[in-house]
Biopython code that builds the backbone (N, CA, C, O; Angstrom):
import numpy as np
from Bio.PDB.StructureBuilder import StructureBuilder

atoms = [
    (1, "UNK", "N", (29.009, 4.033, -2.834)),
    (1, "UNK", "CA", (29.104, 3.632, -1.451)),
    (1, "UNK", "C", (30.213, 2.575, -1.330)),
    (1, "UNK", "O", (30.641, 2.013, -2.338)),
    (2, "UNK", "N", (30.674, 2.307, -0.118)),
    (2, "UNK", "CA", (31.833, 1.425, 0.284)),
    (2, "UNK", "C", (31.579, 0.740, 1.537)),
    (2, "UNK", "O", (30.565, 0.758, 2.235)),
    (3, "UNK", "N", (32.405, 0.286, 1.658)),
    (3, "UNK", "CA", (32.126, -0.354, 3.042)),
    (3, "UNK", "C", (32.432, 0.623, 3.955)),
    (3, "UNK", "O", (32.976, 1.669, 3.600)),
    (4, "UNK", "N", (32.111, 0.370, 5.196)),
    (4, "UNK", "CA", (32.566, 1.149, 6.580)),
    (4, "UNK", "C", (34.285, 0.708, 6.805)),
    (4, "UNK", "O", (34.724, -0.398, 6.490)),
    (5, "UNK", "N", (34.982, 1.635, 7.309)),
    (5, "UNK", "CA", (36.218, 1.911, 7.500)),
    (5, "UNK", "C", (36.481, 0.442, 8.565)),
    (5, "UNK", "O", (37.583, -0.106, 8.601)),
    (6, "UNK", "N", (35.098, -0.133, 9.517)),
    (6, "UNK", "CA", (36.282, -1.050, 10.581)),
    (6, "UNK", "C", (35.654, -2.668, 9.691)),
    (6, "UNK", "O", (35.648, -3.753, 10.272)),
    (7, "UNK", "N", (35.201, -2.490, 8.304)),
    (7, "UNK", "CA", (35.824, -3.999, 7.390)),
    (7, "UNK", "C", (36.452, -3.662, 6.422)),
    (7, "UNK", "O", (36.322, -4.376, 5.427)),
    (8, "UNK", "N", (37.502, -2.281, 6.318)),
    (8, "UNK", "CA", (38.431, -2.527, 5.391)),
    (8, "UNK", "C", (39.580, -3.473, 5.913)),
    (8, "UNK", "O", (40.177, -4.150, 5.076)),
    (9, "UNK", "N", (39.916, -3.560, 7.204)),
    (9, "UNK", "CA", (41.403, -4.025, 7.132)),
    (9, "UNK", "C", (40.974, -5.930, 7.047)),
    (9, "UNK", "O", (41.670, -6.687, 7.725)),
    (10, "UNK", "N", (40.060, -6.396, 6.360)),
    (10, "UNK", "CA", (39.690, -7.572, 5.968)),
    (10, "UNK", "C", (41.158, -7.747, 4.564)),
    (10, "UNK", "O", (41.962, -6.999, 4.008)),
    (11, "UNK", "N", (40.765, -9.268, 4.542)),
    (11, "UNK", "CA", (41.577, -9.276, 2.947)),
    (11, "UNK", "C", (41.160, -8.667, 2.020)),
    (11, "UNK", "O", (40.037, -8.199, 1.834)),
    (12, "UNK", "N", (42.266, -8.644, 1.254)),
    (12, "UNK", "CA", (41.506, -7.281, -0.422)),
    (12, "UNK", "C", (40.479, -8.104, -1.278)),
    (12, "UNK", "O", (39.562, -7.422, -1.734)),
    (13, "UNK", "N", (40.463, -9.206, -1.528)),
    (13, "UNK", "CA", (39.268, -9.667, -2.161)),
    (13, "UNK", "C", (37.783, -9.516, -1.425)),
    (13, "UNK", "O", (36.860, -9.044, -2.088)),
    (14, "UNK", "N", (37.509, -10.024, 0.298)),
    (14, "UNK", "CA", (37.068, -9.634, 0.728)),
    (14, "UNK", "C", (36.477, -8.021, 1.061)),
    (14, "UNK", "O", (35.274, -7.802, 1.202)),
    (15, "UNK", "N", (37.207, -7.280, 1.130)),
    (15, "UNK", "CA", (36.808, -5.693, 0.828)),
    (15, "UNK", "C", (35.966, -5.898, -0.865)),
    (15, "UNK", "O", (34.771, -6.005, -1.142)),
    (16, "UNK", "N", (37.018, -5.890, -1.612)),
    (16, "UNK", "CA", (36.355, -5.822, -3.514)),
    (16, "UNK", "C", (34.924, -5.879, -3.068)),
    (16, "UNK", "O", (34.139, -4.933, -3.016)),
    (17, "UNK", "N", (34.674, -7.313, -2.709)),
    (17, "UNK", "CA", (33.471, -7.904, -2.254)),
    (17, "UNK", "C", (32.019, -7.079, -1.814)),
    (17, "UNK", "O", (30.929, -7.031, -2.384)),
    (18, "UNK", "N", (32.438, -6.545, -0.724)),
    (18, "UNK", "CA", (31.646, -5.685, -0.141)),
    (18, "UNK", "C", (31.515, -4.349, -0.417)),
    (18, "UNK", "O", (30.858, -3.630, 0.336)),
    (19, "UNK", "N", (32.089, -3.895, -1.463)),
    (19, "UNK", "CA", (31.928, -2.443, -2.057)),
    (19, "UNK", "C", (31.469, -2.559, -3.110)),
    (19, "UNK", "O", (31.074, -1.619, -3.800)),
    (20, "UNK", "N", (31.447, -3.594, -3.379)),
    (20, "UNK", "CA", (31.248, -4.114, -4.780)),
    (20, "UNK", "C", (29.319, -4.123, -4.103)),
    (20, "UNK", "O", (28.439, -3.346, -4.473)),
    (21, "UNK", "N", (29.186, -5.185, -3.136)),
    (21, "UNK", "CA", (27.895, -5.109, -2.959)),
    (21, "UNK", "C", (27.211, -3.909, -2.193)),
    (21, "UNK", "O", (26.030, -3.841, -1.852)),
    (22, "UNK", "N", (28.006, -3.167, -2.039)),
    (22, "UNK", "CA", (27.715, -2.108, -1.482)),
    (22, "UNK", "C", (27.268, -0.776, -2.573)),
    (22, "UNK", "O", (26.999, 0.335, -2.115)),
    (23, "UNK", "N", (27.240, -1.050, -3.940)),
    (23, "UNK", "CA", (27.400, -0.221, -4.775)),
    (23, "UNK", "C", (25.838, -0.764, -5.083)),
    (23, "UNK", "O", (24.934, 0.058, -5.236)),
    (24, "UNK", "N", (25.644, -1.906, -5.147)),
    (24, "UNK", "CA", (24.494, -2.508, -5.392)),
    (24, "UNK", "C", (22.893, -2.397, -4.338)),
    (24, "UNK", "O", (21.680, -2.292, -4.519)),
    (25, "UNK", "N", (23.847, -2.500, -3.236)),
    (25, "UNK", "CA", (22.594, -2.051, -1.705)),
    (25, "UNK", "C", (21.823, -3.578, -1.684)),
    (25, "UNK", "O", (22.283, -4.712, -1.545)),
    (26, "UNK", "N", (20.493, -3.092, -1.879)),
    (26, "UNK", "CA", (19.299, -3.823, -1.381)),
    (26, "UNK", "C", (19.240, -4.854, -2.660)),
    (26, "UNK", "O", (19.015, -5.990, -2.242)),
    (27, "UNK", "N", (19.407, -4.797, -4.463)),
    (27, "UNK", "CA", (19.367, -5.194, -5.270)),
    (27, "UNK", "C", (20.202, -6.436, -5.124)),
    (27, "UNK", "O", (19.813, -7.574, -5.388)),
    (28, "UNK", "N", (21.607, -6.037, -4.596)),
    (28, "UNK", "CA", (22.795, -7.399, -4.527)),
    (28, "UNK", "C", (23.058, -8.013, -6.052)),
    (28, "UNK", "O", (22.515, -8.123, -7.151)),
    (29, "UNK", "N", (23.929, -8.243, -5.536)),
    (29, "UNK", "CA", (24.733, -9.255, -7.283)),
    (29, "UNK", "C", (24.860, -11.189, -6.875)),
    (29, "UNK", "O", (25.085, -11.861, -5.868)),
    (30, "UNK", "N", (24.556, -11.458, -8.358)),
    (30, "UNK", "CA", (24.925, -13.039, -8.469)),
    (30, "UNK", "C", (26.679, -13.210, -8.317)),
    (30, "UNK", "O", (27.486, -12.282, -8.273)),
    (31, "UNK", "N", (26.938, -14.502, -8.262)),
    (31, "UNK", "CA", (28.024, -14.347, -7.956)),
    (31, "UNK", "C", (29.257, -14.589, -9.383)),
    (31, "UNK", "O", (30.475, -14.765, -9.379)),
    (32, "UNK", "N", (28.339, -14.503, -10.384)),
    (32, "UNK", "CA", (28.465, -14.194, -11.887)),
    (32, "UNK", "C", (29.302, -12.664, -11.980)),
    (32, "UNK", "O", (30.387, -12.335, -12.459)),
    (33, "UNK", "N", (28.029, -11.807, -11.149)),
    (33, "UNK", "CA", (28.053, -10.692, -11.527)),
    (33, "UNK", "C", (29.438, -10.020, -10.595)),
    (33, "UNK", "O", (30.276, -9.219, -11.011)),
    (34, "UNK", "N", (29.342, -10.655, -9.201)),
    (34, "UNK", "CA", (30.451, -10.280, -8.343)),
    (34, "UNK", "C", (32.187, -10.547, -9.296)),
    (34, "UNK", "O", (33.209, -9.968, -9.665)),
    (35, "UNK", "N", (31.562, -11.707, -9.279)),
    (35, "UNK", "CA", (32.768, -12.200, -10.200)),
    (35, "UNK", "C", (33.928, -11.621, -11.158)),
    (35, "UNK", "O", (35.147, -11.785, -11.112)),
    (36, "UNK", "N", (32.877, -10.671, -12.300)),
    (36, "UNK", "CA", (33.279, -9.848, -13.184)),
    (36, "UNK", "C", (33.077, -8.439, -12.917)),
    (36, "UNK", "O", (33.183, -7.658, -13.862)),
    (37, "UNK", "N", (32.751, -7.931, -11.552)),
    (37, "UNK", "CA", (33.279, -7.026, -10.652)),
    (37, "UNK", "C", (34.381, -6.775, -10.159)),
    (37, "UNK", "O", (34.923, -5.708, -10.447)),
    (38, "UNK", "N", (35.043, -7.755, -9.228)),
    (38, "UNK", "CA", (35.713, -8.155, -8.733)),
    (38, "UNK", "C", (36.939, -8.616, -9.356)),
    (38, "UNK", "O", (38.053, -8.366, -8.896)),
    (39, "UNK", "N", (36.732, -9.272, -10.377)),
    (39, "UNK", "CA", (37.570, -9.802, -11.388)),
    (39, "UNK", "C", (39.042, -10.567, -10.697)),
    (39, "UNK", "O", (40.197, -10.165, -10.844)),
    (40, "UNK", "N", (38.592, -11.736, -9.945)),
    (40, "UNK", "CA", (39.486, -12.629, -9.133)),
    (40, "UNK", "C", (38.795, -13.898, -9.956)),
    (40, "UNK", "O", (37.735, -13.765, -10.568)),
    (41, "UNK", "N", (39.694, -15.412, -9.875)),
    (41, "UNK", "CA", (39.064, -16.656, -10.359)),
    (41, "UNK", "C", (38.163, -17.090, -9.061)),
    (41, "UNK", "O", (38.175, -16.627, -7.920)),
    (42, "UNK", "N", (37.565, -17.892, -9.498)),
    (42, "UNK", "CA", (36.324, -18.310, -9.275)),
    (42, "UNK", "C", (36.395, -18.577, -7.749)),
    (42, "UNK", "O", (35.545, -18.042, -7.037)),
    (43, "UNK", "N", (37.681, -19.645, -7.003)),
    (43, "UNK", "CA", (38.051, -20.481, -5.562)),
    (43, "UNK", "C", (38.401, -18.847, -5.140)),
    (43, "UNK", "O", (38.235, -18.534, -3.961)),
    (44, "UNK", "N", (38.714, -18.180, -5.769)),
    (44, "UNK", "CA", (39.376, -17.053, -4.615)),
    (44, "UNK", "C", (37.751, -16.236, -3.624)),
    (44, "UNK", "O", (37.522, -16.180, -2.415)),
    (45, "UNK", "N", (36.873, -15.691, -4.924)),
    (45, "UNK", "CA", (36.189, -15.640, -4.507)),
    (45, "UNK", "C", (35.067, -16.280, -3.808)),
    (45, "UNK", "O", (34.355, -15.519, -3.154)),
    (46, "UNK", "N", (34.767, -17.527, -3.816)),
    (46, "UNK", "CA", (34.381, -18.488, -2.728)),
    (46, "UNK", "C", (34.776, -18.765, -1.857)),
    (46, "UNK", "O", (34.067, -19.390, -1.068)),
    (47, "UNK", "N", (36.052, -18.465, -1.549)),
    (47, "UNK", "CA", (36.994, -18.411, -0.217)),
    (47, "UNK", "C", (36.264, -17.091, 0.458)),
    (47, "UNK", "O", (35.671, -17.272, 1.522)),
    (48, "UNK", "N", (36.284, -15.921, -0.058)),
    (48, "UNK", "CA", (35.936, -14.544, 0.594)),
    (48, "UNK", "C", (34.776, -14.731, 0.826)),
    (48, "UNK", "O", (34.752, -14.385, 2.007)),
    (49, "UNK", "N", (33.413, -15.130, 0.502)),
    (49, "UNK", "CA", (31.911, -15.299, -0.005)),
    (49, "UNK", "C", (31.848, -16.291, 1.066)),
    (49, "UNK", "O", (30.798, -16.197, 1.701)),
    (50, "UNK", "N", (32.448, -16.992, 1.373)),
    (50, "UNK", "CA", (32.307, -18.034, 2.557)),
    (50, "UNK", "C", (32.712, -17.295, 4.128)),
    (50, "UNK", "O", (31.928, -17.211, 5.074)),
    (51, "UNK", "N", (34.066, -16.829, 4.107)),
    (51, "UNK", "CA", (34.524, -16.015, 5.250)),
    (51, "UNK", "C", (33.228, -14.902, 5.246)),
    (51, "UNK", "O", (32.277, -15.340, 5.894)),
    (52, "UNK", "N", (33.030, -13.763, 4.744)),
    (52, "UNK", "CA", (31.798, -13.034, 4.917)),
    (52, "UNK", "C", (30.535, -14.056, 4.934)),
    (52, "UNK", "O", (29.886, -13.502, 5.821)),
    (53, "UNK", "N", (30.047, -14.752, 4.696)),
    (53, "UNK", "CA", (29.142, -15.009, 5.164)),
    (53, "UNK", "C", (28.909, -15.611, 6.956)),
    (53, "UNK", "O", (28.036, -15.450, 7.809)),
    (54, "UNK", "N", (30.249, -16.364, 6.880)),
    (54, "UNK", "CA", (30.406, -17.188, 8.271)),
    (54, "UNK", "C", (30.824, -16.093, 9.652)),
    (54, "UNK", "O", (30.752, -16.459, 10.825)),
    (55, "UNK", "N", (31.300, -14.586, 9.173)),
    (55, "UNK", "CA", (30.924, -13.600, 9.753)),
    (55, "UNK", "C", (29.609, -12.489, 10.105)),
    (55, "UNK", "O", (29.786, -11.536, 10.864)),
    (56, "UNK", "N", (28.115, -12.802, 9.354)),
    (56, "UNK", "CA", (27.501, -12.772, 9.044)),
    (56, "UNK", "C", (27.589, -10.781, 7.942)),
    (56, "UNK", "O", (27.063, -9.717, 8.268)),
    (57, "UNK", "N", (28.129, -10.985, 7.179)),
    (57, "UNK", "CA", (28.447, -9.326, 6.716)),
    (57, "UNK", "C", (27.731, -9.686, 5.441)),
    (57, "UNK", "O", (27.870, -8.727, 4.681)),
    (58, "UNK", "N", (26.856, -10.869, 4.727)),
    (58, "UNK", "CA", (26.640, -10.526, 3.696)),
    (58, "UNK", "C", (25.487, -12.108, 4.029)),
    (58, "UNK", "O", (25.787, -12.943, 4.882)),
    (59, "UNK", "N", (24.501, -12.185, 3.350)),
    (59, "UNK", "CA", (23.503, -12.604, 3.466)),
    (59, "UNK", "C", (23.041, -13.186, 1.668)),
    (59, "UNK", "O", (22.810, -12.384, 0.763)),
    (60, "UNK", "N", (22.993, -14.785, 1.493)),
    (60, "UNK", "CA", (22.548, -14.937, 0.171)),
    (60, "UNK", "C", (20.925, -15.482, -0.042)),
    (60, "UNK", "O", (20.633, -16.461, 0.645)),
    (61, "UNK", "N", (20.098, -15.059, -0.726)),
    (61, "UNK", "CA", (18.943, -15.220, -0.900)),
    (61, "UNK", "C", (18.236, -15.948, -2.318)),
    (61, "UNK", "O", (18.759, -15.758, -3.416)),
    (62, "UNK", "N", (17.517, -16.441, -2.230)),
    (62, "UNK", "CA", (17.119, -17.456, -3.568)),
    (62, "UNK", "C", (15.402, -16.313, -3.929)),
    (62, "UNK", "O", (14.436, -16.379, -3.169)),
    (63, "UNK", "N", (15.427, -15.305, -5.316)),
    (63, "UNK", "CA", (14.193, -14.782, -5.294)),
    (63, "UNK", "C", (13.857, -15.470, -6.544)),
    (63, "UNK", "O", (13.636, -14.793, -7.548)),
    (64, "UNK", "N", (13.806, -16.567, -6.576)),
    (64, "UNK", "CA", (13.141, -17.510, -7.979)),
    (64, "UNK", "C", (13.680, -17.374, -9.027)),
    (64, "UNK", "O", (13.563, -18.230, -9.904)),
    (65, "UNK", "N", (14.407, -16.256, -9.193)),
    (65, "UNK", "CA", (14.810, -15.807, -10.618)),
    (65, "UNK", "C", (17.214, -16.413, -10.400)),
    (65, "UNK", "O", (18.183, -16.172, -11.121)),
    (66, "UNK", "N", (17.084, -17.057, -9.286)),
    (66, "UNK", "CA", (18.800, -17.188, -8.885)),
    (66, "UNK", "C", (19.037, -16.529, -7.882)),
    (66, "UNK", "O", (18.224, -15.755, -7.377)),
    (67, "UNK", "N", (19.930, -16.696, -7.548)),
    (67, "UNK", "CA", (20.830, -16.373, -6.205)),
    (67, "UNK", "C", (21.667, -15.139, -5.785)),
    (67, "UNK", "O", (22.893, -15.173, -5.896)),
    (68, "UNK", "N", (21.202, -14.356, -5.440)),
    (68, "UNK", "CA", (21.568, -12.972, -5.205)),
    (68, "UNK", "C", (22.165, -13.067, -3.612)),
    (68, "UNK", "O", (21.683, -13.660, -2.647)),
    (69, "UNK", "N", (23.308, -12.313, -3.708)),
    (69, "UNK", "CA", (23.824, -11.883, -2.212)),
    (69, "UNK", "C", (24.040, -10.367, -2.196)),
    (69, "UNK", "O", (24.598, -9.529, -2.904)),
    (70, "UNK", "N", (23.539, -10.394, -1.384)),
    (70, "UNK", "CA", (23.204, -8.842, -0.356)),
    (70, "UNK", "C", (24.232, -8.258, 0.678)),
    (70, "UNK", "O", (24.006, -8.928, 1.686)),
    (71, "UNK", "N", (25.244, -7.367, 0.980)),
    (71, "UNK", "CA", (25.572, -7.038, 2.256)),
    (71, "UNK", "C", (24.557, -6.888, 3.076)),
    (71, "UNK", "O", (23.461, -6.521, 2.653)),
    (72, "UNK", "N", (24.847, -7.223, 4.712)),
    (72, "UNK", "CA", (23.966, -6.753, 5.612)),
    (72, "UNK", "C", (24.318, -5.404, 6.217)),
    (72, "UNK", "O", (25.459, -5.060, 6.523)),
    (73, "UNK", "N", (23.076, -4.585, 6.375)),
    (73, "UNK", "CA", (23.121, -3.374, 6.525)),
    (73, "UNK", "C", (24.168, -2.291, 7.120)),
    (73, "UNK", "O", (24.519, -1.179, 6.725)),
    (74, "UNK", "N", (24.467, -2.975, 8.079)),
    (74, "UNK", "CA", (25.342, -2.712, 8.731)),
    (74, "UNK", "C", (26.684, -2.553, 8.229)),
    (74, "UNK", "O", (27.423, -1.982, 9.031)),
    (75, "UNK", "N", (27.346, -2.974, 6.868)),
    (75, "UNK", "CA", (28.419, -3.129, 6.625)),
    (75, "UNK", "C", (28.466, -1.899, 5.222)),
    (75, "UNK", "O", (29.518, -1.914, 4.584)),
    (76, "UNK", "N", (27.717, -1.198, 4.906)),
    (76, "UNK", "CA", (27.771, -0.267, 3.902)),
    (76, "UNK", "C", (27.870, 0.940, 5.048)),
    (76, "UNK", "O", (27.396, 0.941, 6.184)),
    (77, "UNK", "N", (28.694, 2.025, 4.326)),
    (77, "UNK", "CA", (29.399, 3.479, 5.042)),
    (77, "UNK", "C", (29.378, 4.102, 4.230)),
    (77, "UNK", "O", (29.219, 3.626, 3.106)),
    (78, "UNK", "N", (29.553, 5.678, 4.466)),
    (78, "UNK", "CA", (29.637, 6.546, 3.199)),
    (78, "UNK", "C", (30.862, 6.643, 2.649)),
    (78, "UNK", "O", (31.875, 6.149, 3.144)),
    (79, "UNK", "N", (30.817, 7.232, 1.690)),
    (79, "UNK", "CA", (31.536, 7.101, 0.464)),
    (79, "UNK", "C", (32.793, 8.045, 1.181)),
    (79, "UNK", "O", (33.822, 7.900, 0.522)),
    (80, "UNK", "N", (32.933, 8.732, 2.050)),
    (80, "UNK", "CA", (33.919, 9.302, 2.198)),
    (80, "UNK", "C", (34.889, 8.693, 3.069)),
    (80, "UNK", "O", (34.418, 8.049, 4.006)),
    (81, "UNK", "N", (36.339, 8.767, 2.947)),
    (81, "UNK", "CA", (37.823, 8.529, 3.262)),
    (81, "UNK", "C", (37.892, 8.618, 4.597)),
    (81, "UNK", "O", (37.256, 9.630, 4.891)),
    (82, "UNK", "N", (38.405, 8.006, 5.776)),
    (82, "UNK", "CA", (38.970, 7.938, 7.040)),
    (82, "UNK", "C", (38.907, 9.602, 7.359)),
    (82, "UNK", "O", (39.670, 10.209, 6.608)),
    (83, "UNK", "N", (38.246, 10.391, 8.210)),
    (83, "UNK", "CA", (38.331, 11.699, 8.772)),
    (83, "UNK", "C", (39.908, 12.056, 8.666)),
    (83, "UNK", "O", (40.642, 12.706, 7.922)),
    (84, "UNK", "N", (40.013, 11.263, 9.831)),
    (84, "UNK", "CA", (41.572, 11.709, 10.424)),
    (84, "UNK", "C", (42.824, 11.896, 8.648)),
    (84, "UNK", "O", (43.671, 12.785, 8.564)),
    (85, "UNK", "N", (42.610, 11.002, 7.689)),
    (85, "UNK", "CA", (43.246, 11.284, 7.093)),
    (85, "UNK", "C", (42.754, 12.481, 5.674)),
    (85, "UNK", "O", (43.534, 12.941, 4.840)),
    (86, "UNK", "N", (41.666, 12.676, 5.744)),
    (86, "UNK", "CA", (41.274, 13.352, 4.825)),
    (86, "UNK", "C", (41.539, 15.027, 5.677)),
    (86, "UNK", "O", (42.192, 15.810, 4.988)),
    (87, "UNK", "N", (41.288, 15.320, 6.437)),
    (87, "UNK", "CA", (41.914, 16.591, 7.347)),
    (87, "UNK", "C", (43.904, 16.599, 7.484)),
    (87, "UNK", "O", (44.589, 17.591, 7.735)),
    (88, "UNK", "N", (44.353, 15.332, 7.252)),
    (88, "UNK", "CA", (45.644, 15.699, 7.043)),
    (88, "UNK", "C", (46.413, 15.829, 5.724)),
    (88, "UNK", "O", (47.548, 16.221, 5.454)),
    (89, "UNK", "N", (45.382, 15.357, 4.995)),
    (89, "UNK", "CA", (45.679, 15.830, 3.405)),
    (89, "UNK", "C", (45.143, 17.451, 2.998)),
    (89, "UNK", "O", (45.810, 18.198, 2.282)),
    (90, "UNK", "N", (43.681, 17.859, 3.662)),
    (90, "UNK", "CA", (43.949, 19.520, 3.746)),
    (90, "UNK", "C", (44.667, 20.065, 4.072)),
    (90, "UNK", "O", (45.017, 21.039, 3.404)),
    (91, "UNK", "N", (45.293, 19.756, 5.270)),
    (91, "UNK", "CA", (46.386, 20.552, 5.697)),
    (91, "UNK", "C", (47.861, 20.764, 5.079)),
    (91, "UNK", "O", (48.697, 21.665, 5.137)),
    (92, "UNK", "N", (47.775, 19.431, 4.427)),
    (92, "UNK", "CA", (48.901, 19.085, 3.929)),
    (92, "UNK", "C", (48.972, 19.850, 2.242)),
    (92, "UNK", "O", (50.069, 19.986, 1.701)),
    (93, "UNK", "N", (47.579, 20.335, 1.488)),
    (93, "UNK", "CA", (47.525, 20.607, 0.408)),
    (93, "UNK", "C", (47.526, 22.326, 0.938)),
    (93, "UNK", "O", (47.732, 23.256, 0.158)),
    (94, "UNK", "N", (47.326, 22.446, 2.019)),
    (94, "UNK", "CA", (47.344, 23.781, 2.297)),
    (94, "UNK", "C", (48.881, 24.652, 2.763)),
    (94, "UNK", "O", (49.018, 25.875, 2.802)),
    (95, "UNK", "N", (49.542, 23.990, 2.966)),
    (95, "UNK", "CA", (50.777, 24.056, 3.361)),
    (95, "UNK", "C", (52.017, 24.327, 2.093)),
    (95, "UNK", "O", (52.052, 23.396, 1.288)),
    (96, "UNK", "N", (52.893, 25.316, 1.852)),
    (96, "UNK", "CA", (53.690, 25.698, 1.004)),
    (96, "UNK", "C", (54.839, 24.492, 0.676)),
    (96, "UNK", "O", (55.903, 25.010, 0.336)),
    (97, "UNK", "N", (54.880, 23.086, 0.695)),
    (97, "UNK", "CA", (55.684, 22.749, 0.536)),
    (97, "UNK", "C", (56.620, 22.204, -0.554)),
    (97, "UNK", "O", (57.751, 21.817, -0.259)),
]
sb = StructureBuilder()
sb.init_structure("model")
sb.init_model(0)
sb.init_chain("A")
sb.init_seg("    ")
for serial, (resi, resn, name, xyz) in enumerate(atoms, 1):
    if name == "N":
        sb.init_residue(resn, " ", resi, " ")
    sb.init_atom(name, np.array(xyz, "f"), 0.0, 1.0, " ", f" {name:<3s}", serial, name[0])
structure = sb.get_structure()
């Protein structure tokens, strides 16, 4: 899973972010785990982790065991590519050129 097509044009760490937790769903990752997902230093991703949250697209929770963040529901989409461009790449693979 990925994010929905209208929070890709976010910054690219920000996207990583959310596909990253989007791969995860309801479970969510520490920010350990985002981390070495993502594989940015540490301020970059606290910069993004702050902007998504202060947008509300991702939600962090304390379940006794550490600190897990979650996308909110709303921000996971299916796994498939922009319509409009995936119909112009058929056409385009269909075409003799």
């Amino acid at each position: 899973m990925q994010a929905k097509p209208e929070y890709r044009d976010r910054e690219e760490t920000e996207v990583a972010v959310l596909d990253a937790l989007a791969d995860r769903g309801e479970d969510g990752m520490t920010v350990f785990e985002l981390r070495s997902s993502v594989e940015v230093d540490i301020d970059t991703l606290e910069s993004a982790l702050a902007n998504l949250k202060a947008d509300d697209l991702i939600e962090a929770t304390d379940d006794g065991d550490g600190t897990h963040i979650v996308p909110d529901s709303d921000v996971i989409g299916p796994e498939t590519e922009n319509e409009a461009t995936t119909i112009v790449d058929r056409i385009r693979d269909r075409l003799p050129l």
